[in-house]
N, CA, C and O atoms as a Tripos MOL2 file, in Angstrom:
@<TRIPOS>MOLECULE
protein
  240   239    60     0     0
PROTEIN
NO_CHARGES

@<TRIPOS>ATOM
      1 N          80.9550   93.4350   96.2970 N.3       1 UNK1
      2 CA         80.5890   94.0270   97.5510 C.3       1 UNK1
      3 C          81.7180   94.9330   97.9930 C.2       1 UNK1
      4 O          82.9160   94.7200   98.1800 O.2       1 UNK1
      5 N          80.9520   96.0210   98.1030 N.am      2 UNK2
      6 CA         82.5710   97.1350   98.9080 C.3       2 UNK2
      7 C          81.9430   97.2570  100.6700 C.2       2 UNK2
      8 O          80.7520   97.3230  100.9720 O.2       2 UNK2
      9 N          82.6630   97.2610  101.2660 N.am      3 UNK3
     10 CA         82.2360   97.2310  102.9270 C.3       3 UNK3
     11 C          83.7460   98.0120  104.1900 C.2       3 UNK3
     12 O          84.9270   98.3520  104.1260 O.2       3 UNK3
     13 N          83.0850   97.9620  104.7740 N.am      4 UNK4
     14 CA         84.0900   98.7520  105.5970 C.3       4 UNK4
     15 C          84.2670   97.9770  106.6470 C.2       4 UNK4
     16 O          83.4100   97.5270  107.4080 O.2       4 UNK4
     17 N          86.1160   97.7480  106.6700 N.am      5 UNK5
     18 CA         86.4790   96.7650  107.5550 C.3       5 UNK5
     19 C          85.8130   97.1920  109.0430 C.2       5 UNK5
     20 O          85.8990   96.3370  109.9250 O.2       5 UNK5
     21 N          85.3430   98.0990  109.2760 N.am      6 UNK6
     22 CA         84.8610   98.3010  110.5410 C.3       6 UNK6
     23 C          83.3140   98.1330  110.9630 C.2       6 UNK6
     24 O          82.8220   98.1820  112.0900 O.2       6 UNK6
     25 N          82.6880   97.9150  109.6920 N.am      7 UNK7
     26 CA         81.5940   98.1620  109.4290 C.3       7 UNK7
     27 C          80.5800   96.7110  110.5090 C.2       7 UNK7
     28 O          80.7610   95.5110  110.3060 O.2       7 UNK7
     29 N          79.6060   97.2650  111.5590 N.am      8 UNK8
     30 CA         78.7870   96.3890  112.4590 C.3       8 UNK8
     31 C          77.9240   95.1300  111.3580 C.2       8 UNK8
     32 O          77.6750   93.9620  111.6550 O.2       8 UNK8
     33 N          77.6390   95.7790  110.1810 N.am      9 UNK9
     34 CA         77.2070   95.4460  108.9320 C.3       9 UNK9
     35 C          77.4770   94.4120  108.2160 C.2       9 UNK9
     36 O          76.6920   93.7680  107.5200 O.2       9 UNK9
     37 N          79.0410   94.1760  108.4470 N.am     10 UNK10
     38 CA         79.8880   93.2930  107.0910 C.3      10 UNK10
     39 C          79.2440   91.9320  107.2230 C.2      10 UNK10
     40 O          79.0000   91.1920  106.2690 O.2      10 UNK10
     41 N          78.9520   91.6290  108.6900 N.am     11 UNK11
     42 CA         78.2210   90.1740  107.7820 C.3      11 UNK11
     43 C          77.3790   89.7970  107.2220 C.2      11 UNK11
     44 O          76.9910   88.6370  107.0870 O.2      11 UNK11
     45 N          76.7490   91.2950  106.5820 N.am     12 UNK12
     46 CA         75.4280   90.4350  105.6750 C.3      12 UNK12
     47 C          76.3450   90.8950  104.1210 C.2      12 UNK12
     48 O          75.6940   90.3920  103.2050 O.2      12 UNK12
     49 N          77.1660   91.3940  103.7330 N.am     13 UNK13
     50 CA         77.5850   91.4130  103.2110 C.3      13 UNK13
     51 C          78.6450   90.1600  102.8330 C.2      13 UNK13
     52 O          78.9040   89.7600  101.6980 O.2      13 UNK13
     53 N          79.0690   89.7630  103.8350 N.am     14 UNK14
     54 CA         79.7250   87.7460  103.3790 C.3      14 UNK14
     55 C          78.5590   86.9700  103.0220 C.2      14 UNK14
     56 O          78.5070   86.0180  102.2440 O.2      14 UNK14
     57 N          77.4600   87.6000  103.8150 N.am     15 UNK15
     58 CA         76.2910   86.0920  103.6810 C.3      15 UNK15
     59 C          75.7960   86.3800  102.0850 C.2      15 UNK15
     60 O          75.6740   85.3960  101.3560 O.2      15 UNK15
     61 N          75.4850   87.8490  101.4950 N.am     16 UNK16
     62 CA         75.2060   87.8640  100.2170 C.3      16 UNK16
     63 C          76.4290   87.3010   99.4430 C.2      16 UNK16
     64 O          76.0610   86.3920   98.6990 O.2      16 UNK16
     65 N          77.6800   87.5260   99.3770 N.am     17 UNK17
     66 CA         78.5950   87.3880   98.9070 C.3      17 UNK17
     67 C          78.8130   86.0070   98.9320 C.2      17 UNK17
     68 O          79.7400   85.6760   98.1930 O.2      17 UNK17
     69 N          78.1970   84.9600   99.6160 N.am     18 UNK18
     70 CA         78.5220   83.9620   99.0830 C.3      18 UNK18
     71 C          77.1560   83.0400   98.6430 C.2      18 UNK18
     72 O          77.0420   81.8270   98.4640 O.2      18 UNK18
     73 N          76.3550   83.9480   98.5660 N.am     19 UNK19
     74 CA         75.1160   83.2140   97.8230 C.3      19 UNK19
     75 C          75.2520   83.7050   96.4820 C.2      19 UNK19
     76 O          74.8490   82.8820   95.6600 O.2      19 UNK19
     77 N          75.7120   84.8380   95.9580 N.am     20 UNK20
     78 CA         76.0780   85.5670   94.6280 C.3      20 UNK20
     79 C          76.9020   84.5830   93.9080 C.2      20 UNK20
     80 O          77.8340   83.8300   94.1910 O.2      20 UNK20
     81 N          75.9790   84.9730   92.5370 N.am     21 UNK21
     82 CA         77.1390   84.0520   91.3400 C.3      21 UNK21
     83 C          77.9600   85.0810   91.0050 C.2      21 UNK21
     84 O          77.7090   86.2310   91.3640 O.2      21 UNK21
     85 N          79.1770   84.7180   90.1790 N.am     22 UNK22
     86 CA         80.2550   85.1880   89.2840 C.3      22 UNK22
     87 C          79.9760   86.1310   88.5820 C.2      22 UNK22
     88 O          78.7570   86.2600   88.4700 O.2      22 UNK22
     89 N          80.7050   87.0490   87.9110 N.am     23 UNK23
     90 CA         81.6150   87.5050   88.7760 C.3      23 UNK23
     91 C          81.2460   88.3840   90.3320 C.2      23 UNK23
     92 O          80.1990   88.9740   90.5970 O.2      23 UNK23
     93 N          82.3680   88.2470   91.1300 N.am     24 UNK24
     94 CA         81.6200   88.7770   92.5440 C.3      24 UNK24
     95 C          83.3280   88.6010   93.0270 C.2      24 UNK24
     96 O          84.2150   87.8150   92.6940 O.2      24 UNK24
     97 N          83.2680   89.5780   93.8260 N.am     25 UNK25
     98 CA         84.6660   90.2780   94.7190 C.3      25 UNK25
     99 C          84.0710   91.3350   95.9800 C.2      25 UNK25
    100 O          83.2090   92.2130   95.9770 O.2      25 UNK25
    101 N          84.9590   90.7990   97.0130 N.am     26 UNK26
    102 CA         84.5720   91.2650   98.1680 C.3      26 UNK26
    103 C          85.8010   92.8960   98.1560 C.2      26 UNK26
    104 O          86.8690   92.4640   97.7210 O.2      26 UNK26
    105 N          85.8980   93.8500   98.3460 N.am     27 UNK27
    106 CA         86.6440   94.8210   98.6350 C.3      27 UNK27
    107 C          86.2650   95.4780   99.9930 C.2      27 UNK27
    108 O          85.2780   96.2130  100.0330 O.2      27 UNK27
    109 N          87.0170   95.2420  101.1210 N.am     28 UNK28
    110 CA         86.8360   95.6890  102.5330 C.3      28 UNK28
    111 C          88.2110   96.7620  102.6720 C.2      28 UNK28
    112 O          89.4080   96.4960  102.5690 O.2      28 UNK28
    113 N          87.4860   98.1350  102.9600 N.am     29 UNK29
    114 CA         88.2770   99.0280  102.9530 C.3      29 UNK29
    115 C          88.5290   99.4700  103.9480 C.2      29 UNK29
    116 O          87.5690  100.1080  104.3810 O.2      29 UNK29
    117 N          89.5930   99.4740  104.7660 N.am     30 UNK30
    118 CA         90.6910   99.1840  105.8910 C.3      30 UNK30
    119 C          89.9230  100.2540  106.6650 C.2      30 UNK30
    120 O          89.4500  101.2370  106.0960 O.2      30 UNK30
    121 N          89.7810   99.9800  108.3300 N.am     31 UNK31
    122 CA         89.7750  101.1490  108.9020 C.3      31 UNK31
    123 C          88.4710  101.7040  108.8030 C.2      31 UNK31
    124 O          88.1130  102.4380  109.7240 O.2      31 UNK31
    125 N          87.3950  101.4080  107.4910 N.am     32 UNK32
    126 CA         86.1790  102.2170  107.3000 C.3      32 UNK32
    127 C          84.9550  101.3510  108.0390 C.2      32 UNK32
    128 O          84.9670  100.1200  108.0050 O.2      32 UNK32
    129 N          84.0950  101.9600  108.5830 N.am     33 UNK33
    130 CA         82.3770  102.1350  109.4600 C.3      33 UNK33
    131 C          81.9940  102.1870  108.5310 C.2      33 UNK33
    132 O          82.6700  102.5290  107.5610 O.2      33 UNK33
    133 N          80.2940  101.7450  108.4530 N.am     34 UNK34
    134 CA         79.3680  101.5750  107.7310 C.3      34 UNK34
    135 C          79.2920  103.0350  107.2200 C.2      34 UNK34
    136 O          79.5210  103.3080  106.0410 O.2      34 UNK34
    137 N          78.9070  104.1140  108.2980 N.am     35 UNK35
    138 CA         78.3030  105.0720  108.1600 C.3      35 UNK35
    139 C          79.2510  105.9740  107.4660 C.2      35 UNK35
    140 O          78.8900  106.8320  106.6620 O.2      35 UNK35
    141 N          81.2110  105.6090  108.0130 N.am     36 UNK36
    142 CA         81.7960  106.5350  106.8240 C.3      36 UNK36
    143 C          82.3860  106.2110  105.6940 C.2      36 UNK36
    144 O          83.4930  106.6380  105.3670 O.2      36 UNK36
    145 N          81.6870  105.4310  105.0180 N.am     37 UNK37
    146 CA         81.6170  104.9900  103.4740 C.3      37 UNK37
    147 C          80.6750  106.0740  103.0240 C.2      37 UNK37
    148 O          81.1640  106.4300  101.9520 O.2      37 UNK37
    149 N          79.8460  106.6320  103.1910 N.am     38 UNK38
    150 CA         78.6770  107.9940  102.9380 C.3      38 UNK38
    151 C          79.8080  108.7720  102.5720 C.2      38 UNK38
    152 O          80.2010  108.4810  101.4420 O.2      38 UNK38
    153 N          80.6920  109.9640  103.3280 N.am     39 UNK39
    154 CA         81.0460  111.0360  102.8040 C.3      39 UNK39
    155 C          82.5640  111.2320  103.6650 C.2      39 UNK39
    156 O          82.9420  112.2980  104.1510 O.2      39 UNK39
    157 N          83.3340  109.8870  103.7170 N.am     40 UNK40
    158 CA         84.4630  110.3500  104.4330 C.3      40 UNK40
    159 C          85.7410  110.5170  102.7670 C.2      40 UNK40
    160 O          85.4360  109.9030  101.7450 O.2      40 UNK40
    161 N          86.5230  111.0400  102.7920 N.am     41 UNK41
    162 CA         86.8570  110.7850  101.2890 C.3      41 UNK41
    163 C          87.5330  109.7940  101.2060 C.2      41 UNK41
    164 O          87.5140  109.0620  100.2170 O.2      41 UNK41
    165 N          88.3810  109.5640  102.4200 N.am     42 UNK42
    166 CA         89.5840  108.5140  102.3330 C.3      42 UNK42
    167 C          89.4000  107.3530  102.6310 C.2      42 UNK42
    168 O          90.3020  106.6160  103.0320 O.2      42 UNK42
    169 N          87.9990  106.9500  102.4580 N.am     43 UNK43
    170 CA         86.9720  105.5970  102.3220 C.3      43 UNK43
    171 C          86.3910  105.8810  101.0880 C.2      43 UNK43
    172 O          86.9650  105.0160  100.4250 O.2      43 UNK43
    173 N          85.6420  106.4850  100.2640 N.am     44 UNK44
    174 CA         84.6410  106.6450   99.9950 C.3      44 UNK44
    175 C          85.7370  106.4480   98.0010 C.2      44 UNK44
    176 O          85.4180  105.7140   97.0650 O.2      44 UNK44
    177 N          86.9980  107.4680   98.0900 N.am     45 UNK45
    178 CA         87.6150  106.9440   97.1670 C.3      45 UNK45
    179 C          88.2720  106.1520   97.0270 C.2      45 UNK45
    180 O          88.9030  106.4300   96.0080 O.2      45 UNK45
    181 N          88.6700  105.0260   97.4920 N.am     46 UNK46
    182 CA         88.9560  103.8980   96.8460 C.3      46 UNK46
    183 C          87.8400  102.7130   96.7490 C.2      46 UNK46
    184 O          88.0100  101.6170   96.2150 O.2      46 UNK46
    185 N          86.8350  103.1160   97.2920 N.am     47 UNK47
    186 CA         85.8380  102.4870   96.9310 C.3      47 UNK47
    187 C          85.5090  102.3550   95.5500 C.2      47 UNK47
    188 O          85.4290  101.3900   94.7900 O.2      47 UNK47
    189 N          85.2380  104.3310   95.3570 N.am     48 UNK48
    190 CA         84.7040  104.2700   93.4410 C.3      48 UNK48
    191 C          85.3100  103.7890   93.0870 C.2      48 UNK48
    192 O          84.7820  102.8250   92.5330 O.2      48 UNK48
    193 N          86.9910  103.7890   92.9370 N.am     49 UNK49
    194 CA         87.9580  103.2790   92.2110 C.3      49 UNK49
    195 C          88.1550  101.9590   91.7410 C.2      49 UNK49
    196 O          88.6180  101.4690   90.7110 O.2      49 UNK49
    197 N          87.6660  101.5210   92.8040 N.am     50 UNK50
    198 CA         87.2210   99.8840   92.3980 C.3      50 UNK50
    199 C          86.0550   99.4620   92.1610 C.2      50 UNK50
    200 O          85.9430   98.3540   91.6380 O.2      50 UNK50
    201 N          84.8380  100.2640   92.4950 N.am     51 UNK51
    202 CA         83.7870  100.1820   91.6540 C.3      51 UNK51
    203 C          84.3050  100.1550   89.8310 C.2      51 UNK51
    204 O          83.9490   99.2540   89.0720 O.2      51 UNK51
    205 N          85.0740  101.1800   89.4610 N.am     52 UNK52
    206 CA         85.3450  101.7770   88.0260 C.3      52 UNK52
    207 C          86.0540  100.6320   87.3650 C.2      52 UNK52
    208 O          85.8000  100.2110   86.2370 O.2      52 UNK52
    209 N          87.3020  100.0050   88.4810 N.am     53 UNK53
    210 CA         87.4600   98.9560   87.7150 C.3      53 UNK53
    211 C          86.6790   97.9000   87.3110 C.2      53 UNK53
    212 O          86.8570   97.2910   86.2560 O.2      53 UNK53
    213 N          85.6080   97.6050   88.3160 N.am     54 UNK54
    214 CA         85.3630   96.0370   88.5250 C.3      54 UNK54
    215 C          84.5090   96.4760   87.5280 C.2      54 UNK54
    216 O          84.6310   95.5740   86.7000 O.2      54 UNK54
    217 N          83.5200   97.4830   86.9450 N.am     55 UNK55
    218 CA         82.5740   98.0090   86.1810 C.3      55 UNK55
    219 C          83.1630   97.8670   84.5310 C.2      55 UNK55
    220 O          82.6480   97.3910   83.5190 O.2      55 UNK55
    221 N          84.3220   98.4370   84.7640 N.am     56 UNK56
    222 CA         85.3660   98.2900   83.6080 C.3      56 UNK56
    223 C          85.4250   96.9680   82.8650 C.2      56 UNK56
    224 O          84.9190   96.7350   81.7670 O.2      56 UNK56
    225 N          86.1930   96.0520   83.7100 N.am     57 UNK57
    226 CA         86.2770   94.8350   83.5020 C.3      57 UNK57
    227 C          84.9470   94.1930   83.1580 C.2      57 UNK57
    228 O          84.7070   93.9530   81.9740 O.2      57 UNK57
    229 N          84.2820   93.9690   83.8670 N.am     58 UNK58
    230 CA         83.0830   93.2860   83.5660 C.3      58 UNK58
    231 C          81.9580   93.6600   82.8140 C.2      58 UNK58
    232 O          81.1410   92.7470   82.6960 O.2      58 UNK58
    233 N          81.6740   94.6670   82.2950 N.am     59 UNK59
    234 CA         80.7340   95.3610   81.1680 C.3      59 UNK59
    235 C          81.2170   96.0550   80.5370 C.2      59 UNK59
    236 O          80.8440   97.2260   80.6010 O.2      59 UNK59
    237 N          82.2090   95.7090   79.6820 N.am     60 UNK60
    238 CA         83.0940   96.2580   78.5300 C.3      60 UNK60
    239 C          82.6980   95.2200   77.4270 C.2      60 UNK60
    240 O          83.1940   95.2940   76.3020 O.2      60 UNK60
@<TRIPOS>BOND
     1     1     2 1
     2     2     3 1
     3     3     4 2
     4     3     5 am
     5     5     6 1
     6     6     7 1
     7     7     8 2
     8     7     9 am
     9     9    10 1
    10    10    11 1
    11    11    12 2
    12    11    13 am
    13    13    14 1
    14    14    15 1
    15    15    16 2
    16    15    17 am
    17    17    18 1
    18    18    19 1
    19    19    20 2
    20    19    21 am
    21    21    22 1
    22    22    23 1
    23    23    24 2
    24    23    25 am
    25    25    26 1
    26    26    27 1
    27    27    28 2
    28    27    29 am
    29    29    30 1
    30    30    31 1
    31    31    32 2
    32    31    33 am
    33    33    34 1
    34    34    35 1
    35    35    36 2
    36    35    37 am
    37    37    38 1
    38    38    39 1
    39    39    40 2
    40    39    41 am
    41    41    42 1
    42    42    43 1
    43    43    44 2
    44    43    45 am
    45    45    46 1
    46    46    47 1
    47    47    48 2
    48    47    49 am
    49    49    50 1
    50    50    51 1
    51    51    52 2
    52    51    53 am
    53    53    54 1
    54    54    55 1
    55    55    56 2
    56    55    57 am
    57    57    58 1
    58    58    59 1
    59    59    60 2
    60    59    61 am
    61    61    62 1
    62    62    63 1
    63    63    64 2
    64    63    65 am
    65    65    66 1
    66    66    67 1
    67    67    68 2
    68    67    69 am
    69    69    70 1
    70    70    71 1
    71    71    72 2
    72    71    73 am
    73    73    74 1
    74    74    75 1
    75    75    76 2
    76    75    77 am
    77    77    78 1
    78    78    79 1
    79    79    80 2
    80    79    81 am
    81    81    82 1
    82    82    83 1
    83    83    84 2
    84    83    85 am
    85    85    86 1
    86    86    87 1
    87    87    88 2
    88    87    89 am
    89    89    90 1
    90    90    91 1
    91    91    92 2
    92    91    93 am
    93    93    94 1
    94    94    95 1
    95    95    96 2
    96    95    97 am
    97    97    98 1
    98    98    99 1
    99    99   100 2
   100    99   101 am
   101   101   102 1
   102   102   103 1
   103   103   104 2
   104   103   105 am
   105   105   106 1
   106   106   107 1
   107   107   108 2
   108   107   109 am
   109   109   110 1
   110   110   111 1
   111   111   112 2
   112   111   113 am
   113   113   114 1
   114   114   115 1
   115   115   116 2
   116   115   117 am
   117   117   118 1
   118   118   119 1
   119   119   120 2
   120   119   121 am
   121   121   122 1
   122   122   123 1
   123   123   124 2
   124   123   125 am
   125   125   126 1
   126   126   127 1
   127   127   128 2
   128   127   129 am
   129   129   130 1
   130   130   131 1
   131   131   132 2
   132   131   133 am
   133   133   134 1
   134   134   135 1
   135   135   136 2
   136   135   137 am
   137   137   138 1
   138   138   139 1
   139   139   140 2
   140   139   141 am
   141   141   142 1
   142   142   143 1
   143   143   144 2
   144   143   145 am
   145   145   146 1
   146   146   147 1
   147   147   148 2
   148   147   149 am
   149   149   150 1
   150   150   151 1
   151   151   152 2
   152   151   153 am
   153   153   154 1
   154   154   155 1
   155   155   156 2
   156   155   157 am
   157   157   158 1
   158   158   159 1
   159   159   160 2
   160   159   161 am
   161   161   162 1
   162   162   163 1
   163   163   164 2
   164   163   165 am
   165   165   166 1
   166   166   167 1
   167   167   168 2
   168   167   169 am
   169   169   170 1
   170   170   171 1
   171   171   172 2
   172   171   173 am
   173   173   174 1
   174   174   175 1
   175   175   176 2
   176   175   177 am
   177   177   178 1
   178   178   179 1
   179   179   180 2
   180   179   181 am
   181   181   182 1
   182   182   183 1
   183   183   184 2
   184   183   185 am
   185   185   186 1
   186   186   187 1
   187   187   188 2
   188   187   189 am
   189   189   190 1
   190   190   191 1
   191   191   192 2
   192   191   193 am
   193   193   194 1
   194   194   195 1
   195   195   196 2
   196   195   197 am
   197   197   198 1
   198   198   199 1
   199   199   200 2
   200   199   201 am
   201   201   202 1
   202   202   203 1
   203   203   204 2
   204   203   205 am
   205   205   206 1
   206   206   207 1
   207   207   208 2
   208   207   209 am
   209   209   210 1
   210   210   211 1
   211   211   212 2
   212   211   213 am
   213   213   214 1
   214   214   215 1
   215   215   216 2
   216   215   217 am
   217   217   218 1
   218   218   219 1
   219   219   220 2
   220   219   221 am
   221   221   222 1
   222   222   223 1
   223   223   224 2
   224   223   225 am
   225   225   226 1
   226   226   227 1
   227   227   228 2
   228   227   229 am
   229   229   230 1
   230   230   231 1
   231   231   232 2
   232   231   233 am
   233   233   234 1
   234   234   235 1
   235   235   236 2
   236   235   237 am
   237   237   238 1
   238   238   239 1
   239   239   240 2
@<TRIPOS>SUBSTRUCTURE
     1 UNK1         2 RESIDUE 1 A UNK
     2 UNK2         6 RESIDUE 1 A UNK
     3 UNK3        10 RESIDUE 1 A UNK
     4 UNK4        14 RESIDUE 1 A UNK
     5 UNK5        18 RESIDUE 1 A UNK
     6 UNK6        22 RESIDUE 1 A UNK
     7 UNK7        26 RESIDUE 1 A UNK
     8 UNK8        30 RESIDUE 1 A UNK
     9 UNK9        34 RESIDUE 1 A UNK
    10 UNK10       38 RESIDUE 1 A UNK
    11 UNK11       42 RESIDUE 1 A UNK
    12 UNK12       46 RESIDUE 1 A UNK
    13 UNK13       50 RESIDUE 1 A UNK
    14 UNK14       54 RESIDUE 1 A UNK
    15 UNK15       58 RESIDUE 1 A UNK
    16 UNK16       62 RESIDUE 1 A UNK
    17 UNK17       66 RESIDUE 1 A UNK
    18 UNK18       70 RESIDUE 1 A UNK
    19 UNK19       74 RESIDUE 1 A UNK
    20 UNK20       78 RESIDUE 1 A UNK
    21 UNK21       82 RESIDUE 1 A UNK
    22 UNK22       86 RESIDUE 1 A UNK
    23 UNK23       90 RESIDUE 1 A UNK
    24 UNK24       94 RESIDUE 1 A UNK
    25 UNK25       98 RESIDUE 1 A UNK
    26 UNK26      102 RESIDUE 1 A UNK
    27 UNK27      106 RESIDUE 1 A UNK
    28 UNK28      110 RESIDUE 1 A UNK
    29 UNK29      114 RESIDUE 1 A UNK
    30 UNK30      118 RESIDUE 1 A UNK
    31 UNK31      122 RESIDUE 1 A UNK
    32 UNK32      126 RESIDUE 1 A UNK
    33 UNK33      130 RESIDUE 1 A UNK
    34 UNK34      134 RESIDUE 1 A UNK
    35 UNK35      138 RESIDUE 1 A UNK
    36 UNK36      142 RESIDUE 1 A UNK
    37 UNK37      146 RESIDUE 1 A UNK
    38 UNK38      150 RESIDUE 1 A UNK
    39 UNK39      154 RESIDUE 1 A UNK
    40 UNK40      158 RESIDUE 1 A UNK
    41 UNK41      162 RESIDUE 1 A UNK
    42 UNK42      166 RESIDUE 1 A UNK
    43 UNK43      170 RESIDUE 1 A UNK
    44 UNK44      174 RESIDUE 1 A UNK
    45 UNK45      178 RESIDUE 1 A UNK
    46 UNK46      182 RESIDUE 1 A UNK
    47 UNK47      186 RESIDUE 1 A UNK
    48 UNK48      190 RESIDUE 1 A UNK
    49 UNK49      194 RESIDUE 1 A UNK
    50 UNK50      198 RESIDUE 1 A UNK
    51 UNK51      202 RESIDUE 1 A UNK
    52 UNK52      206 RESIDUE 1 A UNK
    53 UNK53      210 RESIDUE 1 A UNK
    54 UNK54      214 RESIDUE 1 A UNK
    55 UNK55      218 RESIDUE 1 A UNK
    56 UNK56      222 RESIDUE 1 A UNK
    57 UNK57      226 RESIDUE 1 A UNK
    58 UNK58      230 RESIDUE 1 A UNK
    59 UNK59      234 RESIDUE 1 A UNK
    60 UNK60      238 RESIDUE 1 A UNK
């Protein structure tokens, strides 16, 4: 789950996050709203970035 520490949102994102099996990682990106995870950059890239890893790691 990637979410934005600011985000009105994040708790359905804990409630999935802890009904989800393994592997599963929460990444809450400091400072970011629901709405600017869409197209702010300085949310939006370190998001992919850890999309790429966690994608990396786990379907390699």
């Amino acid at each position: 789950m990637i979410v934005g520490e600011k985000a009105d949102t994040k708790f359905w994102s804990d409630e999935v996050l802890a009904k989800a099996q393994a592997p599963k990682e929460m990444f809450v990106v400091p400072g970011a709203t629901h709405m600017e995870m869409y197209d702010k950059p300085q949310f939006v890239t370190p998001a992919v970035e850890k999309l790429n890893g966690f994608f990396a790691q786990h379907l390699a």
